[in-house]
OpenMM code with the backbone's topology and positions (N, CA, C; nanometers):
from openmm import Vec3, app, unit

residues = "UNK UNK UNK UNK UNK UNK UNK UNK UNK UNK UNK UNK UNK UNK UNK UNK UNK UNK UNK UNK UNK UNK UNK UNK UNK UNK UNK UNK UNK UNK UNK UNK UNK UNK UNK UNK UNK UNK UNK UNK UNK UNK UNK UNK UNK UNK UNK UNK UNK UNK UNK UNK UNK UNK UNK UNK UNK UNK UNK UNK UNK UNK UNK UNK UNK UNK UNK UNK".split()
positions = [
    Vec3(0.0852, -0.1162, 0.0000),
    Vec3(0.0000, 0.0000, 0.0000),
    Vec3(0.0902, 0.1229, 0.0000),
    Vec3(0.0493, 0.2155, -0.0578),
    Vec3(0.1412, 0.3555, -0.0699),
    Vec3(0.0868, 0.5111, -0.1001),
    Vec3(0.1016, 0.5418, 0.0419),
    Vec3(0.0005, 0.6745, 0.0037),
    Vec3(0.1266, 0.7885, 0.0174),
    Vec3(0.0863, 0.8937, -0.0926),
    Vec3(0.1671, 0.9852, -0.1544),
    Vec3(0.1887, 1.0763, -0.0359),
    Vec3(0.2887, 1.1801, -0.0143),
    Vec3(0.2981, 1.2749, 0.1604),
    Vec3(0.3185, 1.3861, 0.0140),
    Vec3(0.2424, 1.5337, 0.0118),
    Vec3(0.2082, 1.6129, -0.0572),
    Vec3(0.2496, 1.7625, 0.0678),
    Vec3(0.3579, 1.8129, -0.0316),
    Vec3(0.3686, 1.9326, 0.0557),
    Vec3(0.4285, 1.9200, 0.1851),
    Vec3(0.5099, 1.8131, 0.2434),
    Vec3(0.5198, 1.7421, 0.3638),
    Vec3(0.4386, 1.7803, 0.4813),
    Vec3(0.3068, 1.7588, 0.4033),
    Vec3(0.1508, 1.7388, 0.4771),
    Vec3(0.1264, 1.5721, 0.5493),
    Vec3(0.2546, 1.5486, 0.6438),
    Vec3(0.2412, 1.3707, 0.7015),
    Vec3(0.1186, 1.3721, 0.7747),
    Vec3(0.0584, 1.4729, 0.8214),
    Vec3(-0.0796, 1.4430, 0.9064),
    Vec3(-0.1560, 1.4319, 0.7664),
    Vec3(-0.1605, 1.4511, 0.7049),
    Vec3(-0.2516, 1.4441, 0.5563),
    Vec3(-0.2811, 1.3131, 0.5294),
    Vec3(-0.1380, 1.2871, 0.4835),
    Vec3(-0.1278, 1.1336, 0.4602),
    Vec3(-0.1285, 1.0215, 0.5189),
    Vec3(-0.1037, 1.0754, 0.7186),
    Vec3(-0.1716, 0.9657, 0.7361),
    Vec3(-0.2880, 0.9169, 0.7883),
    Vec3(-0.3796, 1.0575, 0.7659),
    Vec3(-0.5213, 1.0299, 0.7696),
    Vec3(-0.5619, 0.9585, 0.6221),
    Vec3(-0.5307, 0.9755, 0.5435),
    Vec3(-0.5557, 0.9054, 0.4241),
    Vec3(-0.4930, 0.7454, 0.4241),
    Vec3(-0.4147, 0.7366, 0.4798),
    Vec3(-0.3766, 0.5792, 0.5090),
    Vec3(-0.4538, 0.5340, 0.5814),
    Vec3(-0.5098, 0.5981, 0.7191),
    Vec3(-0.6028, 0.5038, 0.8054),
    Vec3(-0.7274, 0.4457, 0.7439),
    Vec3(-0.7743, 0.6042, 0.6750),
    Vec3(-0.9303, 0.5442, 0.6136),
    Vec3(-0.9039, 0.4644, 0.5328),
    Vec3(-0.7766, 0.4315, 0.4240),
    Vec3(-0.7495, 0.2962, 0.3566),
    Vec3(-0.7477, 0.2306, 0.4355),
    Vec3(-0.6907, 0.1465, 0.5138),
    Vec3(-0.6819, 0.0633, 0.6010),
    Vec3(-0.8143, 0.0142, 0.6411),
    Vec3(-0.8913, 0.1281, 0.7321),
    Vec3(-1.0423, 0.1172, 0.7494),
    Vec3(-1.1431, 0.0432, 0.6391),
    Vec3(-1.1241, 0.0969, 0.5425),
    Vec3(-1.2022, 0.0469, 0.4547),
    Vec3(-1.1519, -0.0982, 0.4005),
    Vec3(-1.0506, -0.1129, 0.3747),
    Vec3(-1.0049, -0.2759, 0.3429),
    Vec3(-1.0460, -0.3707, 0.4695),
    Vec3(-1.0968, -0.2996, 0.6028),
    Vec3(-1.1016, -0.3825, 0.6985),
    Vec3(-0.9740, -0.4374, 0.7550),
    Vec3(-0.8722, -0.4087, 0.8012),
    Vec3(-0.7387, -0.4594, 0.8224),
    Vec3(-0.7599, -0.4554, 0.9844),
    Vec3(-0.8519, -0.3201, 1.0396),
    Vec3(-0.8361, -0.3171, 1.1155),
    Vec3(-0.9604, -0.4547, 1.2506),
    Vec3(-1.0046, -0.4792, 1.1112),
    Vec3(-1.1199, -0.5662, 1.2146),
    Vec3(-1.0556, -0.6862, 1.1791),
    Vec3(-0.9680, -0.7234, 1.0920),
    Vec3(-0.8675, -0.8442, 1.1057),
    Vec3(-0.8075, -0.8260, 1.1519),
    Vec3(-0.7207, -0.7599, 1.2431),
    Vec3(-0.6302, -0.7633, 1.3414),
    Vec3(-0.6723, -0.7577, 1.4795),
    Vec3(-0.8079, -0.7091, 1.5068),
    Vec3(-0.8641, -0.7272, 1.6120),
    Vec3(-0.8994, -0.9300, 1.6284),
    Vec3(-0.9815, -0.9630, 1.5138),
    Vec3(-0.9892, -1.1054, 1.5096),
    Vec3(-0.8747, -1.1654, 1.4965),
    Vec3(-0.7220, -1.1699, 1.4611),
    Vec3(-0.6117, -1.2332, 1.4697),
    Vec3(-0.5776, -1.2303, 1.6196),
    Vec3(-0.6179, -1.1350, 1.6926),
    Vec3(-0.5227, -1.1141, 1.8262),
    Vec3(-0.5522, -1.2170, 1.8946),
    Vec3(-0.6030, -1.3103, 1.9102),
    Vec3(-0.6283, -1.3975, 1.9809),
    Vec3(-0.6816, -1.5499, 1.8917),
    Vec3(-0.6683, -1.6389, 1.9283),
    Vec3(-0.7219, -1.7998, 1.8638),
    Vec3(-0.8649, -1.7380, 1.8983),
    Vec3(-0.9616, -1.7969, 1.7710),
    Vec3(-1.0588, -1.8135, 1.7586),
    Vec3(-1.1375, -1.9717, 1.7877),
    Vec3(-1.1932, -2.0319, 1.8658),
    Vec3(-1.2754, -2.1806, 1.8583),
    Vec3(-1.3528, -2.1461, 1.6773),
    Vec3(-1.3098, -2.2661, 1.6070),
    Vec3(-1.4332, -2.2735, 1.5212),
    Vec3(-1.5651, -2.2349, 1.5666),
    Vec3(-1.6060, -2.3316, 1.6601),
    Vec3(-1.7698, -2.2673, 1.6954),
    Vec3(-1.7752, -2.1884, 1.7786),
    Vec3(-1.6476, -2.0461, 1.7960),
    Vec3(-1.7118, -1.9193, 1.8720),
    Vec3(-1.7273, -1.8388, 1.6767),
    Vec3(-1.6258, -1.9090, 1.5896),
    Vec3(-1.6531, -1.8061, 1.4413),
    Vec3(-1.7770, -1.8642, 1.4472),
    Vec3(-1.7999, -1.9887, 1.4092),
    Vec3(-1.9410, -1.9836, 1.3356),
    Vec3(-2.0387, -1.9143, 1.3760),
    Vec3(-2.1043, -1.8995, 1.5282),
    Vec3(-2.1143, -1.8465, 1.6286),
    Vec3(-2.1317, -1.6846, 1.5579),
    Vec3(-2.0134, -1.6635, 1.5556),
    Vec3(-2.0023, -1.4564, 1.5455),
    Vec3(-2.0529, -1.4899, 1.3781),
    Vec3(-1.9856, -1.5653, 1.2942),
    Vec3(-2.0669, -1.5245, 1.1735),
    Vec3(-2.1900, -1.5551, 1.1316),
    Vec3(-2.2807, -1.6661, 1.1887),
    Vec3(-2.4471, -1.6606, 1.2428),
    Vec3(-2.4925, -1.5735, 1.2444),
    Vec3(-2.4597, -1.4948, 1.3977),
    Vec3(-2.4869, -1.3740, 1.4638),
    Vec3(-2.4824, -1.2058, 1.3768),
    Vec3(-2.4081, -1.2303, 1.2523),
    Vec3(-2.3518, -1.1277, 1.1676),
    Vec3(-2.4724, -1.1572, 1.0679),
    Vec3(-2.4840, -1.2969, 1.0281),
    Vec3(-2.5753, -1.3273, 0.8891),
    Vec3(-2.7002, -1.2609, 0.9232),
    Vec3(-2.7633, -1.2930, 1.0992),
    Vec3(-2.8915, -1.2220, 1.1170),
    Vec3(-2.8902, -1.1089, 1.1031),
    Vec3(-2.7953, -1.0073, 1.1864),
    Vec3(-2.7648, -0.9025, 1.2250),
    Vec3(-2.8554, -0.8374, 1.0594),
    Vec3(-2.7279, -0.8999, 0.9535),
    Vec3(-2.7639, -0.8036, 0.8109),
    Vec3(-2.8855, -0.8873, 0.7897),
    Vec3(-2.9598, -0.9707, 0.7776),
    Vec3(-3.1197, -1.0187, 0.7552),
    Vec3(-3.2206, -0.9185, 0.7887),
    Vec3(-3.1681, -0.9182, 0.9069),
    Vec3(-3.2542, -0.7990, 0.9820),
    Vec3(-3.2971, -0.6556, 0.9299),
    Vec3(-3.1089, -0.6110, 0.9330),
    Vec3(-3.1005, -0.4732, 0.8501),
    Vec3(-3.1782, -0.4287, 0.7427),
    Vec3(-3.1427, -0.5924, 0.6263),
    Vec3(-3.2413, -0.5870, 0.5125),
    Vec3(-3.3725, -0.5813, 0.5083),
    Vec3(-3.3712, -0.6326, 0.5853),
    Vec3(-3.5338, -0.6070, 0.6221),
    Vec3(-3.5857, -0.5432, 0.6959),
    Vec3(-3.5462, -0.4161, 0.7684),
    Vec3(-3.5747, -0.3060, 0.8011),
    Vec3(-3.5887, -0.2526, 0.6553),
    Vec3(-3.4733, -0.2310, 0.5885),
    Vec3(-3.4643, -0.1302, 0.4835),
    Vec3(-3.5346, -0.1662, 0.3810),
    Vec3(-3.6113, -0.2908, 0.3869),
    Vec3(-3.6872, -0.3328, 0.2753),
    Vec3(-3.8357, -0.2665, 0.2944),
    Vec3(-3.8765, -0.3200, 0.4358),
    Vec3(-4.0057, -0.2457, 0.4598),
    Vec3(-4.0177, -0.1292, 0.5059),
    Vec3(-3.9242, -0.0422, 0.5230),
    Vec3(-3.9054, 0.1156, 0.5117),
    Vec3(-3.9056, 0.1668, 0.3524),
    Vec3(-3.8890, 0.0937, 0.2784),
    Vec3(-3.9195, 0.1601, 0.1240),
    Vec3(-4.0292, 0.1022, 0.1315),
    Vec3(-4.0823, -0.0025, 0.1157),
    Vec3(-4.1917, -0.0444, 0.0505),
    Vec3(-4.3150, -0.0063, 0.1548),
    Vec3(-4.3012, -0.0167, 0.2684),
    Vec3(-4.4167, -0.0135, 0.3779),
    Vec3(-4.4471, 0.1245, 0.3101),
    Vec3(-4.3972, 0.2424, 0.3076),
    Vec3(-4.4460, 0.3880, 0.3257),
    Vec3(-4.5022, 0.4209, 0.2461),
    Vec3(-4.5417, 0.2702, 0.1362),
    Vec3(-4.6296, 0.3510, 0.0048),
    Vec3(-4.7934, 0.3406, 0.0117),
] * unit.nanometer
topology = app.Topology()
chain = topology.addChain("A")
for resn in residues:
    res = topology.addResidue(resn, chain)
    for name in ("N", "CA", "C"):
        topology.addAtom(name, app.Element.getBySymbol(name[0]), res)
């Protein structure tokens, strides 16, 4: 990864590195690396994730469609 330092603006650049980082998710894989995971505490958290967005979707489904 390589973000450009402009004007030797380093606070610039490395706010622009974090939100890369952020957005690739690096930082929520390194939170999940820090420690061994049990298979069935992942399956577990990614269950818990599949509803989580089921849900979401379906809030946001019947918030468009309900209001007509």
């Amino acid at each position: 990864m390589q973000i450009m330092v402009r004007d030797n603006n380093v606070d610039q650049a490395l706010r622009a590195l974090k939100k890369k980082l952020q957005r690739e998710g690096v930082y929520r894989e390194m939170k999940l690396r820090r420690h061994f995971e049990k298979p069935s505490e992942k399956r577990a958290r990614e269950k818990a994730a599949a509803v989580r967005r089921a849900r979401k979707m379906e809030r946001k489904r019947l918030e468009r469609d309900g209001s007509k």
